[in-house]
C-alpha positions as CSV (number, residue, x, y, z in Angstrom):
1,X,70.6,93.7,137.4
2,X,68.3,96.8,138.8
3,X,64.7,96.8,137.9
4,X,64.1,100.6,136.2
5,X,60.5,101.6,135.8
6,X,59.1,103.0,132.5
7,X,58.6,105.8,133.9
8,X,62.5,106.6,134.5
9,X,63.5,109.9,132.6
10,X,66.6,112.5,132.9
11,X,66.6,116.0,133.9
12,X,65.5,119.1,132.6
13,X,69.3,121.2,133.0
14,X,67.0,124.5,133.6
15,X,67.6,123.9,137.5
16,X,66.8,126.3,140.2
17,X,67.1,127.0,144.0
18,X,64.2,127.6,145.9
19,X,64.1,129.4,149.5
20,X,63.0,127.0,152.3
21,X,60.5,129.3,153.8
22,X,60.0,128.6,157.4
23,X,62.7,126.0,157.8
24,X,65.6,126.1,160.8
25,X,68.7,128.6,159.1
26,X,71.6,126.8,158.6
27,X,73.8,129.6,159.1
28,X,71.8,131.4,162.2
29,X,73.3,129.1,164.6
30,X,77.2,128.4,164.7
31,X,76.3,125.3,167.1
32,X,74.2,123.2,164.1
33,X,75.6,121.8,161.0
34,X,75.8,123.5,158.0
35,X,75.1,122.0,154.9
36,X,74.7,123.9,151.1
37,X,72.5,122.5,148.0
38,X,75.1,122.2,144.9
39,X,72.7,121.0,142.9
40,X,71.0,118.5,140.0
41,X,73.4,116.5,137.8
42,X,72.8,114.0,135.0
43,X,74.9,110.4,134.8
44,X,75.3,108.4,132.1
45,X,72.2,106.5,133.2
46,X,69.5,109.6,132.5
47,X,68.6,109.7,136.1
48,X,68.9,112.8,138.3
49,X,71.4,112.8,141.4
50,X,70.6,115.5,143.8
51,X,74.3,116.7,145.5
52,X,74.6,118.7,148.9
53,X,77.4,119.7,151.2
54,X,78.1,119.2,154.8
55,X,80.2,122.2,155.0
56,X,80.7,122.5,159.0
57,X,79.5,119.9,161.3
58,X,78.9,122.5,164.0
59,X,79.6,122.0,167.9
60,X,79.8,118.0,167.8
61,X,79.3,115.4,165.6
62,X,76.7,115.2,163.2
63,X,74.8,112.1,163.9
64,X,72.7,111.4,161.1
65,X,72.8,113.0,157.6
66,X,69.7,111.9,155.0
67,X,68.5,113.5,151.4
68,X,65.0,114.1,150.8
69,X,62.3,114.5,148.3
70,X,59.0,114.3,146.6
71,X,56.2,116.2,144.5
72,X,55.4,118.6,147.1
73,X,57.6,121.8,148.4
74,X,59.9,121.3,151.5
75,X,60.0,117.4,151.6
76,X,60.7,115.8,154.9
77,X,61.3,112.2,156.5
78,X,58.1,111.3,156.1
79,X,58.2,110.4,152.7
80,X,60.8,109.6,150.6
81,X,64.7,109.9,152.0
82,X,67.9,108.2,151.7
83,X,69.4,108.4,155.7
84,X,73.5,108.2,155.1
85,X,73.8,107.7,158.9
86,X,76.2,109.9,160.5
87,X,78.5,112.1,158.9
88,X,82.2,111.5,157.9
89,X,84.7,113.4,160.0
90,X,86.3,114.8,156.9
91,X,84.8,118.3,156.3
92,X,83.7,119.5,154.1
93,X,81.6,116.2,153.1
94,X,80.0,115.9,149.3
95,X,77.3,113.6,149.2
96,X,74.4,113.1,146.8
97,X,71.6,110.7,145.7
98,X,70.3,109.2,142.6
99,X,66.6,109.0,142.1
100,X,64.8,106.1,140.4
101,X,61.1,105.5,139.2
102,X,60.4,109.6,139.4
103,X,57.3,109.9,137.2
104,X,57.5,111.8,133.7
105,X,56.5,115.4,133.4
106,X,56.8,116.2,137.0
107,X,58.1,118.6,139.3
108,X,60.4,117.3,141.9
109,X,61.7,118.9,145.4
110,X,64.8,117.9,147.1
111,X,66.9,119.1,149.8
112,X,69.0,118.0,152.6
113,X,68.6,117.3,156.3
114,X,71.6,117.1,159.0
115,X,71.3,116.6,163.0
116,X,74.0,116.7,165.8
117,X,73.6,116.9,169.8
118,X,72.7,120.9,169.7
119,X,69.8,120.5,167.0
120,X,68.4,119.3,163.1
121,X,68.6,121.6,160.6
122,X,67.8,121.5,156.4
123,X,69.6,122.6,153.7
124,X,67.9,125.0,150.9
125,X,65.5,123.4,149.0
126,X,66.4,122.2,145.2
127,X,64.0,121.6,142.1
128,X,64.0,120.0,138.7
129,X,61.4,119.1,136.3
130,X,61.4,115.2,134.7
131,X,61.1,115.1,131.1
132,X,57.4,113.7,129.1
133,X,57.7,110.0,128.5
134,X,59.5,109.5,125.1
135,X,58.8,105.9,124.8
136,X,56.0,103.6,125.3
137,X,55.9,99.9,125.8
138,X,54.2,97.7,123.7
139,X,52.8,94.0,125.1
140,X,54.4,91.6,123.0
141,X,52.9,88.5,124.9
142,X,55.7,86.4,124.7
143,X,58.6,86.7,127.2
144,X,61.1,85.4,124.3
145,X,64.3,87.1,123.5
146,X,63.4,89.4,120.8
147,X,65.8,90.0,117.4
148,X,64.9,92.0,114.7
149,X,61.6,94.0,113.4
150,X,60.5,95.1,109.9
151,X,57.5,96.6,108.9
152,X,56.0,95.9,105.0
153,X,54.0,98.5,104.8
154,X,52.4,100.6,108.0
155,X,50.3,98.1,109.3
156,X,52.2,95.3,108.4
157,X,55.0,94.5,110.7
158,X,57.6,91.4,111.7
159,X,59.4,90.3,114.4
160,X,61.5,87.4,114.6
161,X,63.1,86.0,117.8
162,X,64.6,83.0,120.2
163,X,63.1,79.5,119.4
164,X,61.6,79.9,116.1
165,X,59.5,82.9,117.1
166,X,57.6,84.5,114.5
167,X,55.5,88.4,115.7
168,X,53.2,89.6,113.1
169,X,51.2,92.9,113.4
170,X,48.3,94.0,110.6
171,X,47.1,96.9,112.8
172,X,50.5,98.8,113.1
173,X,52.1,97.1,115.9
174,X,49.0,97.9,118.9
175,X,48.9,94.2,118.6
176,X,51.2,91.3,117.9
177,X,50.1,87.6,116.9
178,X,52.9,84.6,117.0
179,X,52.7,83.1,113.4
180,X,54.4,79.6,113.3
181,X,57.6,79.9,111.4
182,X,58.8,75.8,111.4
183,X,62.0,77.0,112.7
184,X,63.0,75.9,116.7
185,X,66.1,77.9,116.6
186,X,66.7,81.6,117.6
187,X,66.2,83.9,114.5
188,X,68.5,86.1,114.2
189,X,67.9,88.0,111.2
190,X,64.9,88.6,108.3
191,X,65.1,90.0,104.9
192,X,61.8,90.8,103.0
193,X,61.6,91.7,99.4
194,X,57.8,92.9,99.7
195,X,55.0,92.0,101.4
196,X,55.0,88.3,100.6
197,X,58.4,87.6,99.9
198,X,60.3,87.1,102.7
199,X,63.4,85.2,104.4
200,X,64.6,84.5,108.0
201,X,67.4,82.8,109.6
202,X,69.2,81.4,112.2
203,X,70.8,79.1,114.2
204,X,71.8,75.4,113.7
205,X,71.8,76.6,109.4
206,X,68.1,77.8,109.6
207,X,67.1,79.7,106.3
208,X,63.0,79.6,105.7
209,X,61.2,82.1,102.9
210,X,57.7,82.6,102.4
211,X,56.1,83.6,99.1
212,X,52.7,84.3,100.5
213,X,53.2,86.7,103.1
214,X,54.1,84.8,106.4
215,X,51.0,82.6,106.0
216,X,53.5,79.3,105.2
217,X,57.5,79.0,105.4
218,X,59.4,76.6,103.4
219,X,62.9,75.5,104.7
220,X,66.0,76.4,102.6
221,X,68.8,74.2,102.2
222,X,72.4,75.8,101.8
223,X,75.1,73.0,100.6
224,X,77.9,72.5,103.2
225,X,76.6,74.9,105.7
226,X,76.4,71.9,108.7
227,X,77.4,73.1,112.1
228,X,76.7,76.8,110.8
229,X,74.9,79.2,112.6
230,X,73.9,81.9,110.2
231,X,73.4,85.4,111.9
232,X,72.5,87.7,109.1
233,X,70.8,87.6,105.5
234,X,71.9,90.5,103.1
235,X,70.3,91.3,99.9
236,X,72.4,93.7,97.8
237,X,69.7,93.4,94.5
238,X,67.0,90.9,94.4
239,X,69.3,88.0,93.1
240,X,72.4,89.6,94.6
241,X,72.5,88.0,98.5
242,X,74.6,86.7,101.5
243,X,74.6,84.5,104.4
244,X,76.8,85.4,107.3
245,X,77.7,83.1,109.9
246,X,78.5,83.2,113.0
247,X,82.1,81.9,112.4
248,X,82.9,84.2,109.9
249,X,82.0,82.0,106.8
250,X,79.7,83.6,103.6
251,X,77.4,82.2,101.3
252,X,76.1,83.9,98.7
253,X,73.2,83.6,95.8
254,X,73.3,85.1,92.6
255,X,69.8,83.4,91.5
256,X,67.4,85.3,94.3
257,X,68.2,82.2,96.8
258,X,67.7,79.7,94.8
259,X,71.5,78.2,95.1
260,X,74.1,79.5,97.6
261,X,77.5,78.7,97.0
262,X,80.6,79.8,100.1
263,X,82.0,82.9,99.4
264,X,84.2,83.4,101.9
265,X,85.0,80.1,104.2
266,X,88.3,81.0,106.2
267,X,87.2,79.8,110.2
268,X,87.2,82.2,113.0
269,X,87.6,82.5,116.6
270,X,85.7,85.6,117.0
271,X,81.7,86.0,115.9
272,X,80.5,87.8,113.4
273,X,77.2,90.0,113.5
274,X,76.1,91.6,110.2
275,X,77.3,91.9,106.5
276,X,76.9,94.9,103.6
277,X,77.7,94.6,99.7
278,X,78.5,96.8,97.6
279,X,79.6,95.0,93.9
280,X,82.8,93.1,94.7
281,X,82.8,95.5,97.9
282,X,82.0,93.1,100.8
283,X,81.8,93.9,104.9
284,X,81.7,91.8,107.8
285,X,81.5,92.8,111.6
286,X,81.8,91.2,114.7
287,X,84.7,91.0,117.1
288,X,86.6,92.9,114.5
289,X,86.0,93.8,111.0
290,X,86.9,92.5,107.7
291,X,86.6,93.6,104.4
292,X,87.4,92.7,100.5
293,X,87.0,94.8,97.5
294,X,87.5,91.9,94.8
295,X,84.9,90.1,95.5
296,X,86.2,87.5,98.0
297,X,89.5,86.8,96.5
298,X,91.5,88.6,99.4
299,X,90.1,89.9,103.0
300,X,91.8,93.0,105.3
301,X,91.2,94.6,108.6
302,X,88.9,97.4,109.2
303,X,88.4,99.4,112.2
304,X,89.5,99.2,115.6
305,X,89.7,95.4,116.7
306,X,89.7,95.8,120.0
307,X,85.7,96.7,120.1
308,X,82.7,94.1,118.5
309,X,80.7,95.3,116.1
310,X,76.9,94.4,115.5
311,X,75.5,96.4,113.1
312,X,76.4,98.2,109.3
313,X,73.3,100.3,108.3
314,X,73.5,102.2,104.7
315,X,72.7,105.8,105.4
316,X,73.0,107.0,101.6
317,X,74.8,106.0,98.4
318,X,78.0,106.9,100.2
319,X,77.4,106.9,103.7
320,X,77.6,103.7,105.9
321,X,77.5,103.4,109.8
322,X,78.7,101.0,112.2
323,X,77.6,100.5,116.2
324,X,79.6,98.8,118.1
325,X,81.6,98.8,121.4
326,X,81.8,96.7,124.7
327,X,80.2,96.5,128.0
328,X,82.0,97.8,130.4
329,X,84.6,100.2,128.0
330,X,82.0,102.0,126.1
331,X,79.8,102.7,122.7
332,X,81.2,103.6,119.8
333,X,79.6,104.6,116.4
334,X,81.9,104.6,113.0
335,X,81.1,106.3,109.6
336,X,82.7,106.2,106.2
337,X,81.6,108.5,103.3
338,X,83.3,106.7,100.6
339,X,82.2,103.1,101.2
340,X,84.2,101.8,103.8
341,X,87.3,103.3,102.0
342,X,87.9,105.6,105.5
343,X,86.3,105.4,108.6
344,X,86.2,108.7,111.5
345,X,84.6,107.9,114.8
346,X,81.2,109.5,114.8
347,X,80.0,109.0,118.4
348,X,82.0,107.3,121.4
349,X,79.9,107.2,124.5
350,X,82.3,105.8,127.8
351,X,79.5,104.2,129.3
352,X,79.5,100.7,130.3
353,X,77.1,100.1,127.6
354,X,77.4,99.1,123.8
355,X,75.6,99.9,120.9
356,X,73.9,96.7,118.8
357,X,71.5,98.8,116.4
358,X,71.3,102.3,114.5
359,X,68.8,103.7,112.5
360,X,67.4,106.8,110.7
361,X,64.1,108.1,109.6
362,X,63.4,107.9,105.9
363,X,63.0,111.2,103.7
364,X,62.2,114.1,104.7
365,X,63.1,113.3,108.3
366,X,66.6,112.5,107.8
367,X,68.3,114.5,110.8
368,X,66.7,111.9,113.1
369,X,68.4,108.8,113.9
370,X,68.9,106.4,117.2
371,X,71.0,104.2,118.6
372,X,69.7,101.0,120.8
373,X,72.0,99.2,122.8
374,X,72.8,96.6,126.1
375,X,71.0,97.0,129.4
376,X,68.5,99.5,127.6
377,X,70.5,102.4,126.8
378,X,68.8,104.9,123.9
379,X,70.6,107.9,122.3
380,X,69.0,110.0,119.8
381,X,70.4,112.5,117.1
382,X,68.5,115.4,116.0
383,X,71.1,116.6,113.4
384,X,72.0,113.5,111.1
385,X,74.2,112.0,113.4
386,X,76.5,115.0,114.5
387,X,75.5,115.1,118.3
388,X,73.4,112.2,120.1
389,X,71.7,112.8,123.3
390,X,70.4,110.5,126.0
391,X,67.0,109.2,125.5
392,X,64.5,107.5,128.0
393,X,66.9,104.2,130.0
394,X,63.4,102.3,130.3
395,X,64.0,99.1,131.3
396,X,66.7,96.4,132.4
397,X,67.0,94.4,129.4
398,X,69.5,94.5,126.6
399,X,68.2,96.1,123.3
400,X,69.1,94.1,119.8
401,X,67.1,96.4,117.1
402,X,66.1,99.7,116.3
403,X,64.1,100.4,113.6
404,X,62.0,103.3,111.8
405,X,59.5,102.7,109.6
406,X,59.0,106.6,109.6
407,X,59.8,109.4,111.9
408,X,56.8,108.8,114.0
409,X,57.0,105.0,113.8
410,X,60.5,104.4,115.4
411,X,60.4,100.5,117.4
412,X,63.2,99.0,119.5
413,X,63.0,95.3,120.3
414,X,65.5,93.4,123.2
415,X,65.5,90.4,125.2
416,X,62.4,89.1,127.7
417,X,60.0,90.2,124.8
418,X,60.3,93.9,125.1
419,X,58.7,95.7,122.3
420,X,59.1,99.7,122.6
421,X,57.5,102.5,120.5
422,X,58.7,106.1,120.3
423,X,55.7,108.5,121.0
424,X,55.5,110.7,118.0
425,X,56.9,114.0,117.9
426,X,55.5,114.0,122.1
427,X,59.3,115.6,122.4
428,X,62.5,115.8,119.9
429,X,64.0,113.4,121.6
């Protein structure tokens, strides 16, 4: 997997062609290869590719073809460059080259260099201007796979990871502390009630809750859960609850967690991600989707089964999301306005990454919401989910979490420890 710097970003589309003063015409000299600037593109990795043309190759064979570029006007082989070696024989010959680790807010120069037996010559010179850094990263101190974050309150936050690890921040997530959680499984999921009441769980049947704020965690035991890994705890009310696991079994508590009882215990082949209640309504996705509306007495399909599913978030009374997809076929994003009664794709991405988190900004910033997803891909939505645009690709690492506290206190969390924060309002992305 490619290393990608913090400081990748994408392109600024207003693009323009520069003259390159003082450099050898391509066109004076019928002998010399000729070679024309196309231009800056995006991919669907937010970094700039830089495209030319050997149009002619002149009076003999061009021996060496190479792309340029830097900060400074009319950049040359002294600095950066990509030499292709010599040219195809096919004419005329597109090539291009995709820049990595370009700094944010900068101005870049880049343009084309071509050489045969009768002479070098350069093609016009092409600039573009990186976007400000969107996102920041955030020390976590722990190089543990990373699953979930919550904050309590703004200065209160959680995170909750692989191997029992337990983040806590009290100064709004500049700094995070590992809190001993008694659990040596990965956490998968959290639930808190309020500041001091609290639930995670996980694998190997780990449920824990605190009553006093993180500061001790008392293990939970859930009758006839053995071999169970539970992947997600959903409180509808605060007695209402479920435990999903990872084999598609339910429990669920009608006492606040005192007693669980199975609620839905038909085995599965495929693994199962996150769960929503509404009443007798009930959701669970994973490879596929399943839903009942009498309360567990009969389950259907939902959705397409051909993606996996990881997350349901609750967008209003009436609105619910799902992200999903598969690496290597695409994101996808699903909505249903009456409760899961009928779904309409809301976003499809064909890139070879999924999505494994959504989330929007509480009132009055509704309009904003992201997606997170594998090998770091970001997407942002300015307009409530009705067009998403690329967002900063910032590391190698697989992203599990999004959440906003508030618009300018967005987080992502992923895999190696990475902790991310948005940089408030520094653009609209």
């Amino acid at each position: 997997m490619m290393q990608r710097s913090l400081s990748i970003v994408f392109v600024v589309l207003a693009l323009f062609l520069v003259s390159s003063c003082g450099d050898k015409s391509t066109s004076v000299n019928p002998d010399l290869p000729r070679i024309v600037a196309k231009g800056v593109i995006q991919i669907d990795i937010c970094l700039p590719t830089v495209e030319f043309t050997l149009e002619s190759a002149g009076a003999s064979a061009v021996s060496m073809v190479a792309i340029c570029w830097g900060e400074n006007p009319r950049p040359d082989l002294s600095g950066d460059h990509y030499n292709f070696g010599p040219a195809s024989d096919e004419l005329p010959d597109n090539f291009g080259k995709t820049l990595w680790s370009l700094t944010p807010g900068t101005k870049y120069y880049a343009r084309a260099y071509a050489k045969n037996a009768h002479g070098e010559v350069w093609s016009d010179q092409i600039s573009f201007t990186t976007l400000p850094l969107v996102w920041n990263k955030v020390d976590s101190g722990v190089s543990n796979d990373l699953s979930r974050i919550h904050f309590v309150d703004a200065n209160t936050g959680w995170i909750c990871g692989e191997s029992g690890m337990l983040l806590k921040t009290i100064n709004g997530g500049n700094s995070w502390t590992v809190v001993p959680s008694g659990a040596t499984q990965r956490l998968t999921d959290m639930h808190w009630m309020n500041p001091d009441t609290g639930w995670i769980c996980g694998g190997n049947r780990t449920l824990r809750k605190t009553i006093n704020g993180g500061n001790s965690w008392l293990g939970v035991s859930v009758p006839g859960s053995e071999d169970q890994w539970f992947t997600n705890i959903y409180f509808e009310t605060p007695q209402i609850g479920y435990l999903l696991c990872d084999s598609g079994w339910v429990f669920k508590t009608t006492d606040g967690g005192a007693n669980w009882q199975p609620f839905r215990t038909l085995n599965s082949y495929n693994s199962y991600h996150d769960i929503w209640s509404s009443g007798n309504t009930v959701m669970i996705v994973g490879e596929g989707a399943r839903i009942t509306r009498d309360g567990g007495e009969t389950w259907y399909y939902a959705l397409n089964s051909d993606h996996e599913y990881f997350q349901i978030y609750l967008d209003s009374q009436n609105l619910l999301w799902v992200a999903g997809g598969n690496d290597g076929s695409g994101g996808i994003v699903y909505k249903s306005e009456d409760l899961t009664g009928t779904w309409s794709t809301a976003y499809y991405a064909s890139v070879w990454n999924r999505f494994t988190s959504i989330t929007k900004a509480p009132e009055p910033h509704t309009n904003r919401m992201w997606l997170a997803g594998a090998n770091s891909v970001i997407r942002a939505s300015n307009n409530g989910g009705e067009d998403w645009h690329y967002n900063n690709d910032i590391s190698s690492c697989n992203f599990n979490h999004v959440y906003a506290y508030d618009v300018d206190n967005v987080w992502i969390v992923g895999d190696y420890g990475y902790i991310y924060k948005r940089i408030p309002d520094s653009s609209k992305q």
